[in-house]
C-alpha beads as a LAMMPS data file, in Angstrom:
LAMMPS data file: protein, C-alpha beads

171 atoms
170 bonds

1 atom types
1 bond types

-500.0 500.0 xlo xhi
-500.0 500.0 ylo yhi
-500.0 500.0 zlo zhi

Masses

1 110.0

Atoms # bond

1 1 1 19.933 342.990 -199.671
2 1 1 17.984 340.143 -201.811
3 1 1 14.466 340.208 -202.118
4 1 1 13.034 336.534 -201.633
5 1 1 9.041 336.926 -201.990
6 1 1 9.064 332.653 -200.869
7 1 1 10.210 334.375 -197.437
8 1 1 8.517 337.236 -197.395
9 1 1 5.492 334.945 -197.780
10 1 1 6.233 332.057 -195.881
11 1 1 8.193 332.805 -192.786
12 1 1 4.845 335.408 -191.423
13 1 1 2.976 331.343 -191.494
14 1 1 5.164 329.815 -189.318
15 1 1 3.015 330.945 -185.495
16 1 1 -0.153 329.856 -187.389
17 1 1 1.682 326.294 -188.491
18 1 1 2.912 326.062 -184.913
19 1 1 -0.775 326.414 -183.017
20 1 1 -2.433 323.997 -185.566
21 1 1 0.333 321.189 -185.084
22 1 1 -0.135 321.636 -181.611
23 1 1 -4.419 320.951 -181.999
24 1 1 -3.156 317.884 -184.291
25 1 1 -0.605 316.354 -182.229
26 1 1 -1.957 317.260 -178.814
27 1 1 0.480 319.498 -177.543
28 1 1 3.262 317.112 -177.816
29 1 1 6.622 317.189 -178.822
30 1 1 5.565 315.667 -182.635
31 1 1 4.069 319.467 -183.009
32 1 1 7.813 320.894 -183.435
33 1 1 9.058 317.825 -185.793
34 1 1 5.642 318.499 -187.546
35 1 1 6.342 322.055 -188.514
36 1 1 10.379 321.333 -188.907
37 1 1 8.997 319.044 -191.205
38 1 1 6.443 320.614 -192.753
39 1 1 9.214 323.981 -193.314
40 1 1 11.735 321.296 -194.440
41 1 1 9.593 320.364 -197.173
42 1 1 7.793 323.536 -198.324
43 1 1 11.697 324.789 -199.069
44 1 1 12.046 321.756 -201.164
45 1 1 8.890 322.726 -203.326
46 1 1 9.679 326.157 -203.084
47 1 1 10.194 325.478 -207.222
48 1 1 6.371 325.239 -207.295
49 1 1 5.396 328.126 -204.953
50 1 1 3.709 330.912 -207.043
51 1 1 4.333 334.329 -205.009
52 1 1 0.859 336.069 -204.855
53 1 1 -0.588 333.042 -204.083
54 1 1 -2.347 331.950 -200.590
55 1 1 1.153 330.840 -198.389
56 1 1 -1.367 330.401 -195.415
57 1 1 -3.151 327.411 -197.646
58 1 1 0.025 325.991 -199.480
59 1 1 1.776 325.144 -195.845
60 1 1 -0.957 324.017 -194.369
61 1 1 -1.867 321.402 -196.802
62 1 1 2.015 320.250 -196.417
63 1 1 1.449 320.372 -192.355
64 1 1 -1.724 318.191 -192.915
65 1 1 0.236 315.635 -195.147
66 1 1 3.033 315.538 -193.350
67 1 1 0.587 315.117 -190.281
68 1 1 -1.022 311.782 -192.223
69 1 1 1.645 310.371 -193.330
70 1 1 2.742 310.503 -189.699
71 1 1 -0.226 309.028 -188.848
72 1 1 -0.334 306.518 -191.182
73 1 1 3.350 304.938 -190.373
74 1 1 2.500 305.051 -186.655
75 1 1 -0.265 302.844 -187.122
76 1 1 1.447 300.809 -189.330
77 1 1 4.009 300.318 -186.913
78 1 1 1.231 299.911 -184.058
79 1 1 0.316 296.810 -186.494
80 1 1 3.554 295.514 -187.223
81 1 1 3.907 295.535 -183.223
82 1 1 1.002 293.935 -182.569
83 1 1 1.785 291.021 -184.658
84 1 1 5.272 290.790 -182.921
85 1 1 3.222 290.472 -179.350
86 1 1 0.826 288.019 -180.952
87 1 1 3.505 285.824 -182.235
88 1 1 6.027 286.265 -178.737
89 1 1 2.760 285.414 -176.857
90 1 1 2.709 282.172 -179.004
91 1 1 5.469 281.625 -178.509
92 1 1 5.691 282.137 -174.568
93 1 1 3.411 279.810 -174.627
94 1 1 5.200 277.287 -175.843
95 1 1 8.100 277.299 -174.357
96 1 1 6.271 277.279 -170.721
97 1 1 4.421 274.005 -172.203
98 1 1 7.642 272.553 -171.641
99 1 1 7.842 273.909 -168.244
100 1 1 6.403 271.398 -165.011
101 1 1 3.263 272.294 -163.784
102 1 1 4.863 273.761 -160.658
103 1 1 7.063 275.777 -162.303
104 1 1 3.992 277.195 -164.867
105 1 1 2.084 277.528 -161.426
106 1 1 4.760 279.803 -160.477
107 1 1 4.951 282.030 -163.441
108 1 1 1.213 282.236 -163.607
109 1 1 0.807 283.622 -160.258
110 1 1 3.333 286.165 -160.713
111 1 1 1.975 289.350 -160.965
112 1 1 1.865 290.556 -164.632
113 1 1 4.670 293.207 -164.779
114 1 1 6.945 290.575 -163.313
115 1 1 5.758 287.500 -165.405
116 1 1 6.293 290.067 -168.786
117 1 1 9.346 290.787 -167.536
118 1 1 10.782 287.019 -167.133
119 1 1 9.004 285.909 -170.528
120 1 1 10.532 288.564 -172.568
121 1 1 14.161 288.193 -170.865
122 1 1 14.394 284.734 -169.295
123 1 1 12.174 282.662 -171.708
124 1 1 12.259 284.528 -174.624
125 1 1 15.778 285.497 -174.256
126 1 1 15.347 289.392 -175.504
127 1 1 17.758 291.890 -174.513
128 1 1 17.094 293.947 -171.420
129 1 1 16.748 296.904 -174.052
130 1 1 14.539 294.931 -176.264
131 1 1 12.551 294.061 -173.170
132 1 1 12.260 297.920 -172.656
133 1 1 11.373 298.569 -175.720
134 1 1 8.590 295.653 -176.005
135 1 1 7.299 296.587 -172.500
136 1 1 7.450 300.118 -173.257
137 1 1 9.593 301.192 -169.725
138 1 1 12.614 302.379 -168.693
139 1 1 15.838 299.631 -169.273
140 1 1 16.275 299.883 -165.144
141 1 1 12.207 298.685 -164.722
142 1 1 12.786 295.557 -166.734
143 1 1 15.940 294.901 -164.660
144 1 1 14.015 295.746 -161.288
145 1 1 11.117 293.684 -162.884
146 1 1 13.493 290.833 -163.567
147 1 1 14.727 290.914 -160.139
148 1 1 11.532 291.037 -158.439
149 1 1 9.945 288.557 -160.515
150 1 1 12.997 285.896 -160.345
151 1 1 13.085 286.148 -156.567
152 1 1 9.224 285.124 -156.184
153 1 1 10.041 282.889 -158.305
154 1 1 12.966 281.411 -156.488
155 1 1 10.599 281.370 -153.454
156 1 1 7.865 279.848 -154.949
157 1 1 9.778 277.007 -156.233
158 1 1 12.304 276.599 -152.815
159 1 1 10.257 273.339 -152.018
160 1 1 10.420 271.762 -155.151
161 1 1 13.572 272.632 -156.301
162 1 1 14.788 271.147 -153.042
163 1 1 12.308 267.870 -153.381
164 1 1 13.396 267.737 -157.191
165 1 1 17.137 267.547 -156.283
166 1 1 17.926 271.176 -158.230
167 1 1 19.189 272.363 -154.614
168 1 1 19.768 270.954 -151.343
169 1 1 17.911 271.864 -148.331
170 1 1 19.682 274.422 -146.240
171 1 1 19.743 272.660 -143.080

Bonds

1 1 1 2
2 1 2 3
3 1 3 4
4 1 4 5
5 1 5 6
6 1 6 7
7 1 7 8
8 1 8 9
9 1 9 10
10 1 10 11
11 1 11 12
12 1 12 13
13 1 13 14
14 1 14 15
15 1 15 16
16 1 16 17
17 1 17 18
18 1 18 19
19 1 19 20
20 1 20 21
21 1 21 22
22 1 22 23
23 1 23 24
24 1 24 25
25 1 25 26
26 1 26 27
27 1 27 28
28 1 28 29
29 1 29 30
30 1 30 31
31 1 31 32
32 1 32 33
33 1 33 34
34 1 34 35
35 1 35 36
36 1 36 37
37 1 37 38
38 1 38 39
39 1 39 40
40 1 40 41
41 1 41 42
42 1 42 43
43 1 43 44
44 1 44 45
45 1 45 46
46 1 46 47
47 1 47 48
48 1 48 49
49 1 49 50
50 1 50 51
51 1 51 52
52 1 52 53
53 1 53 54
54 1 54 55
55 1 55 56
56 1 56 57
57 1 57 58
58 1 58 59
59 1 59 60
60 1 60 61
61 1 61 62
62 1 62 63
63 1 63 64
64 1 64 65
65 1 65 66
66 1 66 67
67 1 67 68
68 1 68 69
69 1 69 70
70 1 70 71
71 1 71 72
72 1 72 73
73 1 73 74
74 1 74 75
75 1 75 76
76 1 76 77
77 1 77 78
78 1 78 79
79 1 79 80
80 1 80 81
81 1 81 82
82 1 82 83
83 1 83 84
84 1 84 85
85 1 85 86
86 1 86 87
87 1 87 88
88 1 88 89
89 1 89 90
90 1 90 91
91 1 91 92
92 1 92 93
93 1 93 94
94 1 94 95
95 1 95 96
96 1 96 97
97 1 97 98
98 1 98 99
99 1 99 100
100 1 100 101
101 1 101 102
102 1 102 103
103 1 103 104
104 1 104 105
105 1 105 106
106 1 106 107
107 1 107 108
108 1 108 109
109 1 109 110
110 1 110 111
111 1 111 112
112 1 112 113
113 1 113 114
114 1 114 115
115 1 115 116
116 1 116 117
117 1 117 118
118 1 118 119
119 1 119 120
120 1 120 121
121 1 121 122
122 1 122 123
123 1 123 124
124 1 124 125
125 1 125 126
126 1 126 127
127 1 127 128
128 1 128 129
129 1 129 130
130 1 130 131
131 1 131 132
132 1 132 133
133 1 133 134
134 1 134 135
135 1 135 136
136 1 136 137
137 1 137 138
138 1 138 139
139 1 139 140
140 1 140 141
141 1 141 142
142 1 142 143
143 1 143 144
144 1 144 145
145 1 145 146
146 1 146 147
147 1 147 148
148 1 148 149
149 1 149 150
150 1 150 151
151 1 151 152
152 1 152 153
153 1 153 154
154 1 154 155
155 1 155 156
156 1 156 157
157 1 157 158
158 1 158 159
159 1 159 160
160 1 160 161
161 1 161 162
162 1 162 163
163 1 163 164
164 1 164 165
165 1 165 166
166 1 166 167
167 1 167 168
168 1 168 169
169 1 169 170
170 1 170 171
């Protein structure tokens, strides 16, 4: 049987890694990737692991960086998001400016989840996934969204569709 003091050392830190990425990542599924992660790595410095040494400290200082670095990208892509909904909202805006006033009316006084829904799909023309993913919601609650939203819409607007010539009256 082979003697490998990195195991012998390492492996008996794993139950400690596992209850402080829990306190970091608030008992949520990130806690697992962290100390897959944080394993993952400490294998591939294993080169620089001096057996004798404090294990305990050397894999928890790769938990904690692999915990920032985490943290950093998220918020990076938090940012990166952010500007995206700054720049769609601009440009929702715009595109209603070239809607009528009824027809803005209509879209105002939708309730938010339903106006969101038609900007990001009907005006801004993004994918029912994309939508999803913007919105943050299940694919089938844009589409419900969408539906809801259209068919206020389509009720708002029945008079001056009908006065503007878009449909004719059912009589």
């Amino acid at each position: 049987m082979h003697h490998d003091p990195y195991h012998d050392e390492i492996l008996p830190c794993v139950p400690d890694l596992s209850r402080t990425a829990l306190r970091l990542a608030r008992g949520t599924a990130l806690a697992d990737d962290l100390v897959q992660e944080t394993l993952t790595r400490a294998w591939q410095a294993r080169a620089s692991f001096r057996p004798g040494t404090n294990a305990r400290a050397w894999t928890h200082r790769i938990l904690f960086n692999t915990y920032i670095n985490h943290y950093r990208k998220k918020k990076r892509e938090r940012e990166a998001l952010e500007e995206l909904r700054r720049m769609e909202t601009r440009a929702s805006r715009s595109a209603q400016d070239g809607f009528g006033d009824e027809v803005a009316a209509a879209l105002r006084a939708l309730q938010p989840e339903f106006r969101r829904a038609v900007e990001l799909v009907d005006v801004g023309e993004l994918s029912y996934q994309d939508a999803a993913d913007e919105l943050e919601c299940p694919v089938g609650t844009v589409m419900s969204r969408l539906h809801l939203g259209r068919k206020r819409l389509r009720r708002a607007l029945r008079t001056y569709a009908v006065d503007q010539g878009v449909v004719r009256n059912a009589a």
